[in-house]
N, C-alpha and C positions, 0 to 999 in steps of 0.2 A: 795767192796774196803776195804783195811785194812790198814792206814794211823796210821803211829808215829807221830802224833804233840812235834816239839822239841820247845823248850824255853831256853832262858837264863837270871838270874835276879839277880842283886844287890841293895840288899835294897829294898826301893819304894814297900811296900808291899801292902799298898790299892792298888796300881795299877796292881800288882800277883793277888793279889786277885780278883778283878773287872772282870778280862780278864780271868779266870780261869773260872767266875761263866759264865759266858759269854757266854766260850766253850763247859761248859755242859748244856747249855742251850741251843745249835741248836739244831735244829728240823730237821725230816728229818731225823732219821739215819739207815732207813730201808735201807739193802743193805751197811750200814758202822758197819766197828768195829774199834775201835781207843784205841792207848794207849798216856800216858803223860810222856813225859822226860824233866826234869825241875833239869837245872845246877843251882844253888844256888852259885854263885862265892864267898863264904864267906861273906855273907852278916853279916850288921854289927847289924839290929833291927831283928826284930822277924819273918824274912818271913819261914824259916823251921819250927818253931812252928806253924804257921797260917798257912802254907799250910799242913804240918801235920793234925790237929786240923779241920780245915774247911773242907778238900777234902780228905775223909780216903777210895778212891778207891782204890781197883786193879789193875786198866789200868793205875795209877799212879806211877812215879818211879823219887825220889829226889835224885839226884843226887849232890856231893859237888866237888867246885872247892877251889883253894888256894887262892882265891884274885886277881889273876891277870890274870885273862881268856878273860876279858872283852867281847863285841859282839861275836867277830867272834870265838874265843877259844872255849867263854861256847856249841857257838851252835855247835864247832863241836864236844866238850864232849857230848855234848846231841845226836847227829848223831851217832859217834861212839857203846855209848848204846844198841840206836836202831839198826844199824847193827848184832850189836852181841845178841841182841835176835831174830832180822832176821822174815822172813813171811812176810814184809809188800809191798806192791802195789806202797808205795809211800811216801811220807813226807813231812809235813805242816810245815814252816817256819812260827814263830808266835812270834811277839814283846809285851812285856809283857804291856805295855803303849796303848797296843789297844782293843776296847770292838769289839766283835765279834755280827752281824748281824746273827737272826734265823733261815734264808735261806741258810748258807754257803754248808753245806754237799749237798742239792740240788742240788746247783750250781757248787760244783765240780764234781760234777755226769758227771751232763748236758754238763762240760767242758772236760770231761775224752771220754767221748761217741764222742763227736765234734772232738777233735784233733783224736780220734785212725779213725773217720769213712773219717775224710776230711786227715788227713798224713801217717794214715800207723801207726802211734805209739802216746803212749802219751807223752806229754810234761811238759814245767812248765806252768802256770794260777796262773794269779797272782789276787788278791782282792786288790781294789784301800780303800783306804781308806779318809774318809773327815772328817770334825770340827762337833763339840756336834750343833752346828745348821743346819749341813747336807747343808752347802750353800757353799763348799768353799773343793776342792781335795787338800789333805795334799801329801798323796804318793801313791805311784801305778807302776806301767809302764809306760816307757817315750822310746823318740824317740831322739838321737841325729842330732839338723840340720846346725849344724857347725862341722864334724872334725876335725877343726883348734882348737876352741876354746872351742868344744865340748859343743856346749850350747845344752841344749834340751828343751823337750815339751813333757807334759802330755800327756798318750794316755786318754780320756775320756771318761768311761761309756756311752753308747748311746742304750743298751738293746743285742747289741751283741758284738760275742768276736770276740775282735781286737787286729791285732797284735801290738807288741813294740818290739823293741830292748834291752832292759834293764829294771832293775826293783827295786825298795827299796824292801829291807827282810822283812816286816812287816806282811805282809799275805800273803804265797806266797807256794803253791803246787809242788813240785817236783817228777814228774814219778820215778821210778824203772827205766824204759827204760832210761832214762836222767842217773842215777848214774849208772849203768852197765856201761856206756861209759865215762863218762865226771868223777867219783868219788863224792868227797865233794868240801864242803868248802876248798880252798888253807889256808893251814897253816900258809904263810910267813904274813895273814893280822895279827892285832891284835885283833885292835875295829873295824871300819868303813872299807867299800870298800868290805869285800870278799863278802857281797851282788850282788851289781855291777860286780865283774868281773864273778862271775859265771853263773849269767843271758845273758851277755852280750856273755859271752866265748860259752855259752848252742847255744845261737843266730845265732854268728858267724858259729858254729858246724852245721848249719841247724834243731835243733831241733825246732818245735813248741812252740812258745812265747807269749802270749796274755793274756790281762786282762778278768776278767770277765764280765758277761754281766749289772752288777749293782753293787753300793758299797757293801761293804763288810764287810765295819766300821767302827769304830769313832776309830780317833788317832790324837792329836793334835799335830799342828806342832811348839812345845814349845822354839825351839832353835832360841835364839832371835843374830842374824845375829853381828847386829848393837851394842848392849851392848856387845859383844865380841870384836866389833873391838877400842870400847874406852878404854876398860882395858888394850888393847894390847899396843893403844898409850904412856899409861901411863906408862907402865914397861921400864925398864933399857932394852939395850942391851940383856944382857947374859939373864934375864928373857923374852924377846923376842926371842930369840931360842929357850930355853926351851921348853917356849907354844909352836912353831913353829912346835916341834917334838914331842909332847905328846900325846899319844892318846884320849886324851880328852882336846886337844885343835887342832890345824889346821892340824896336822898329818900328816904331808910330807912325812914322812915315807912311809904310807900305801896309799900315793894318787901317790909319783914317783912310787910304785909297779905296781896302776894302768895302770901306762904310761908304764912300761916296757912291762907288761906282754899284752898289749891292744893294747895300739895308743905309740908305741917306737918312732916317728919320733917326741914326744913331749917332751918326759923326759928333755933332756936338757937345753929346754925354762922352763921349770916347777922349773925345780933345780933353774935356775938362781934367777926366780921369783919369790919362795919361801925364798930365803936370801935376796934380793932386798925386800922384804918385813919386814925384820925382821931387817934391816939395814938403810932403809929409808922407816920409814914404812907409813907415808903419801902418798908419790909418790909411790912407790912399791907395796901398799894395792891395787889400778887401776890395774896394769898391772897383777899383782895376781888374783885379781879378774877373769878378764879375760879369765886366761888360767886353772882357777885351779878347774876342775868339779868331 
């Protein structure tokens, strides 16, 4: 197999770093050859120079974006890259915030062999990822078990590969046969979601969808829900939309995209509830809650 690992990274350089050392540290790579494409979205400390300086391979390729690529942009400047140097089998989705497990290239071996011998072709395989005490599934593949409300549920490592419906981008394996049909990343996200719809979209497509047979790695799940929704309180109106619509705050934007392009029979509860939130945002925050996955 011959796998581009893409990244995308602003700032946070221990944690480039960390996840970097991480990568060339699986074992296992007999039967792999892999390259690194790493969008650097104008970061503002010293991750070009540190990743320059620390990791002065070949299969390594820095890539610079303008600032405002965020998630979904940088990885697909890192995607596009890899396309145009072309040859590869496949492409590992990889969140810079995550330490990568020694077994991985194994296990996507094991998981390439399982999908082409059990469907016919290979698919995506996703690596769940859990907390620095390995007691507690951060992200992975999930199952939605409300349509209405779109609530879901972990798929959970149990030693084999199980399917899911969906998936968070953190570590997450994409076939050749997957982008020969489905492409990339959708453009219209910005930060958050084009994970989500293109797992989900892959899904719906009948391609092969399943986590791996064991975690895959430590990735904390640092976004504190709760401390977001008191600052929200606290802001005026008009700073209440704003976060509303930012990509790095609740992002309506790229979540009604989701409902168009996925579950359309929701968008217009989602609009409402998204301004009912930014409007009455005590009562509103409930029914947001809700409906907003």
């Amino acid at each position: 197999m011959k796998v581009a690992v893409l990244l995308t990274v602003y700032n946070r350089k221990e944690k480039t770093v960390r996840c970097l050392k991480s990568l060339y540290g699986v074992t296992g790579t007999e039967g792999i050859s892999y390259d690194v494409f790493i969008t650097d979205d104008n970061s503002l400390d010293t991750t070009e120079e540190d990743v320059n300086r620390l990791f002065p391979n070949d299969n390594l390729y820095l890539l610079k974006g303008n600032g405002n690529l965020f998630w979904n942009g940088g990885m697909i400047n890192s995607w596009k890259a890899a396309l145009q140097k072309g040859g590869y089998d496949g492409y590992l989705w990889l969140n810079n915030d995550t330490e990568l497990f020694p077994d991985l290239w194994n296990e996507l071996k094991e998981a390439d062999r399982y999908s082409r011998s059990q469907f016919g072709q290979g698919g995506i395989y996703v690596g769940s990822t859990c907390d620095k005490e390995k007691s507690k599934l951060t992200y992975g593949g999930f199952n939605f078990v409300s349509k209405l409300s779109l609530l879901d549920e972990f798929v959970i490592p149990d030693g084999t590969f199980r399917n899911c419906q969906c998936a968070h981008g953190n570590i997450v394996y994409v076939s050749m046969d997957v982008v020969d049909k489905q492409g990339i990343l959708c453009d219209k996200y910005l930060h958050g979601g084009g994970d989500h719809d293109y797992t989900y979209r892959a899904f719906r497509r009948g391609f092969p969808l399943f986590i791996l047979r064991d975690y895959a790695g430590i990735c904390e799940n640092d976004h504190d829900v709760f401390a977001d929704q008191g600052k929200f309180f606290n802001m005026n109106l008009k700073d209440r939309i704003d976060y509303l619509n930012s990509p790095m705050g609740y992002n309506l934007k790229n979540t009604l995209l989701f409902q168009q392009r996925c579950f359309p029979y929701r968008y217009p509860f989602v609009w409402i509830a998204g301004y009912m939130k930014a409007l009455f945002p005590k009562t509103g925050s409930r029914f947001y809650r809700y409906l907003r996955r």
